[in-house]
FIKOLMAR-816355 format. One record per residue (C-alpha): x, y, z. Coordinates in steps of 0.5 Angstrom, whole numbers, padded with zeros to 4 digits, always signed. Layout:
BEGIN
XYZ/...
//
This chain:
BEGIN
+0173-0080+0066/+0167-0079+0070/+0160-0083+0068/+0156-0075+0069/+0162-0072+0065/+0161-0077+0059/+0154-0076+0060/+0153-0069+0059/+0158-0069+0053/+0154-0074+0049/+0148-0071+0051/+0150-0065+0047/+0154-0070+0042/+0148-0074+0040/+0140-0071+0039/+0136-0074+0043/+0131-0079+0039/+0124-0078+0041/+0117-0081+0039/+0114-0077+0033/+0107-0073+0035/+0102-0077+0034/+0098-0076+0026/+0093-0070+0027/+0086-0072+0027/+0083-0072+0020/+0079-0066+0018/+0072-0068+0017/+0068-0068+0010/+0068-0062+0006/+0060-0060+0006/+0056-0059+0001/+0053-0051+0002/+0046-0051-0001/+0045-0048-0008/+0039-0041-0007/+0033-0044-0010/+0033-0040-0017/+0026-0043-0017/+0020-0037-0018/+0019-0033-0011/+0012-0035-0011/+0014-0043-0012/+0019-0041-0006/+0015-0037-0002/+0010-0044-0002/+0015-0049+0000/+0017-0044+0007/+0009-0044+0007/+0009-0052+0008/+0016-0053+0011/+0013-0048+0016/+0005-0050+0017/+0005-0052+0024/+0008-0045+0027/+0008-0040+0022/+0000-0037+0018/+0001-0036+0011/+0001-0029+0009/-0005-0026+0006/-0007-0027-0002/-0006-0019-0005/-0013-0015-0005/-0013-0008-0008/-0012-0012-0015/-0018-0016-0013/-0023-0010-0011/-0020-0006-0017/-0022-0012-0022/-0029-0012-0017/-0031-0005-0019/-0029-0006-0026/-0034-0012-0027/-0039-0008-0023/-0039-0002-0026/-0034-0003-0031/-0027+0002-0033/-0029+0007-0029/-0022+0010-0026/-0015+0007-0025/-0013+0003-0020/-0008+0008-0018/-0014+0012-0017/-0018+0006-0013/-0012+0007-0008/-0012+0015-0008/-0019+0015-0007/-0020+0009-0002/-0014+0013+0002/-0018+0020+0002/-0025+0015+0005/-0020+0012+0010/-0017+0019+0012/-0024+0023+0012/-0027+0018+0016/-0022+0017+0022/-0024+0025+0022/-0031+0024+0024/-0035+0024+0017/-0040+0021+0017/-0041+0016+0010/-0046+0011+0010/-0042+0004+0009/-0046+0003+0003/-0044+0009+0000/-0037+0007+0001/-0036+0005-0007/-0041+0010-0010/-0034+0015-0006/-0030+0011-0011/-0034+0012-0018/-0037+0018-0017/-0030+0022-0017/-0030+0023-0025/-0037+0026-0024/-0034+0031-0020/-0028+0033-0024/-0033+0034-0029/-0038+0037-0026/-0031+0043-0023/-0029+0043-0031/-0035+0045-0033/-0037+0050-0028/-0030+0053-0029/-0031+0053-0036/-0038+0058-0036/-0035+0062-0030/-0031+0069-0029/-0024+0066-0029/-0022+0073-0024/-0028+0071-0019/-0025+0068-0013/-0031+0063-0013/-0030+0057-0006/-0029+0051-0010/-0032+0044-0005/-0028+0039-0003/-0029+0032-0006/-0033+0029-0001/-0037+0036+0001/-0039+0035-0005/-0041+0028-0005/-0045+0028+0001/-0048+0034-0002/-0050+0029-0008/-0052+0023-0004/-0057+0027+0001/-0059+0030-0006/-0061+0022-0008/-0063+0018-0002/-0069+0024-0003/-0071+0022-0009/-0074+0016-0010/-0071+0008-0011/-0074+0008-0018/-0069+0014-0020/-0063+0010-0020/-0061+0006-0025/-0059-0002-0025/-0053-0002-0024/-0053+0003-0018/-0059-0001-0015/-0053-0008-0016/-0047-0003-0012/-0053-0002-0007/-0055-0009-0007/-0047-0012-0007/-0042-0007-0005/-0036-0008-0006/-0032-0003-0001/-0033-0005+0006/-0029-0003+0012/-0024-0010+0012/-0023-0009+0005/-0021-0001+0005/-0016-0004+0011/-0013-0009+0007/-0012-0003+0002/-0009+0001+0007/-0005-0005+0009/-0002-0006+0002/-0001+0001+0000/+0002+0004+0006/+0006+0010+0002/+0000+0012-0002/-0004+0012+0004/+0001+0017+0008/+0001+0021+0002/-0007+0023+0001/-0007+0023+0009/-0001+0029+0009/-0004+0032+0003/-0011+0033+0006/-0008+0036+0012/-0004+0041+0008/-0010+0045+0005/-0013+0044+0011/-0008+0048+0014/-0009+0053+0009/-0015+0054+0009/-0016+0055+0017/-0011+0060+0016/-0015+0064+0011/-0011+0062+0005/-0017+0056+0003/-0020+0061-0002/-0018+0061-0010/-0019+0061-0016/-0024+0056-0019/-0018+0054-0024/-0012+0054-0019/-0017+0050-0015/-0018+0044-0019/-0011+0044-0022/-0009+0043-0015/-0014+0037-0014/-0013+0034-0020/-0004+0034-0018/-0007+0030-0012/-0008+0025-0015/-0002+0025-0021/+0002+0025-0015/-0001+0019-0012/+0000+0014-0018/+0007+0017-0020/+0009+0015-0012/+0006+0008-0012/
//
């Protein structure tokens, strides 16, 4: 028999011995997945400030609280913080307007509101409730009273009024930081103010004293119930 013939025959007779594969590599070590710090997130937010120091600026400390607590040390429990935010918007928004408020009149703008709504609760009180009598907007009013004032002689004004002079607490970097930390409250106010600005030039700006001063005192109860 041929020695090819034989070959072939124990090529299909006997399986062909190869070296076995070489032992796959070794996988490496499991890692160890970091827990979430479930630490207090301002204990968190101070470890990123000092692990990122070199490159990154910490964020600023909350103001609104700060100014709020100001005022009330100031002047005492005048109104709400929520309040506070309302009336620093409508300072905010009045003034990119154009009006014209004196920098040392910016805190007086603030405690001066619970006057004005007592001042249109009384008049509306004592006045014909079919009349359709103009009711001033807020700041009409308060530019009204404060030119009335700066008239009158210094030693009117009460001592406390005197130190809010002396020691303001509002200025334009703090109304800023307001507006920075309340960005919603802010676009509230400034859409309302333009609404009745919008109906009052179509001629519609004339109502009653009643309906005119609910609609003033629902402004605000929005803003606290949207911030």
């Amino acid at each position: 028999m041929p020695w090819a013939f034989k070959s072939n025959i124990l090529s299909r007779l006997i399986p062909s011995f190869k070296s076995p594969p070489p032992p796959p590599p070794p996988l490496p070590p499991p890692q160890s997945h970091k827990r979430r710090d479930s630490t207090d997130p301002e204990e968190r937010h101070w470890k990123r400030m000092k692990k990122d120091s070199r490159d990154r600026i910490p964020e600023p400390a909350p103001k609104t609280a700060d100014i709020f607590e100001h005022f009330r040390q100031v002047r005492g429990s005048c109104c709400s913080k929520d309040q506070m935010v309302g009336l620093c918007a409508y300072l905010d928004t009045i003034l990119k307007w154009g009006y014209r408020i004196d920098a040392t009149d910016y805190d007086d703008f603030i405690l001066r509101y619970p006057e004005y709504t007592t001042t249109v609760s009384e008049f509306a009180a004592t006045s014909d409730q079919t009349a359709l009598v103009p009711v001033p907007s807020y700041h009409k009013w308060f530019q009204g009273v404060v030119s009335e004032h700066k008239d009158i002689t210094a030693t009117s004004f009460n001592a406390a009024q005197l130190s809010i002079e002396v020691h303001p607490v509002l200025s334009q970097t703090k109304l800023r930081h307001v507006a920075e930390e309340n960005p919603y409250a802010f676009l509230l106010v400034r859409f309302a103010l333009e609404s009745m600005l919008s109906r009052a030039s179509k001629g519609v700006g004339r109502r009653t004293v009643m309906r005119r001063l609910r609609q003033l005192e629902a402004r605000f109860v929005a803003i606290s119930d949207a911030t």
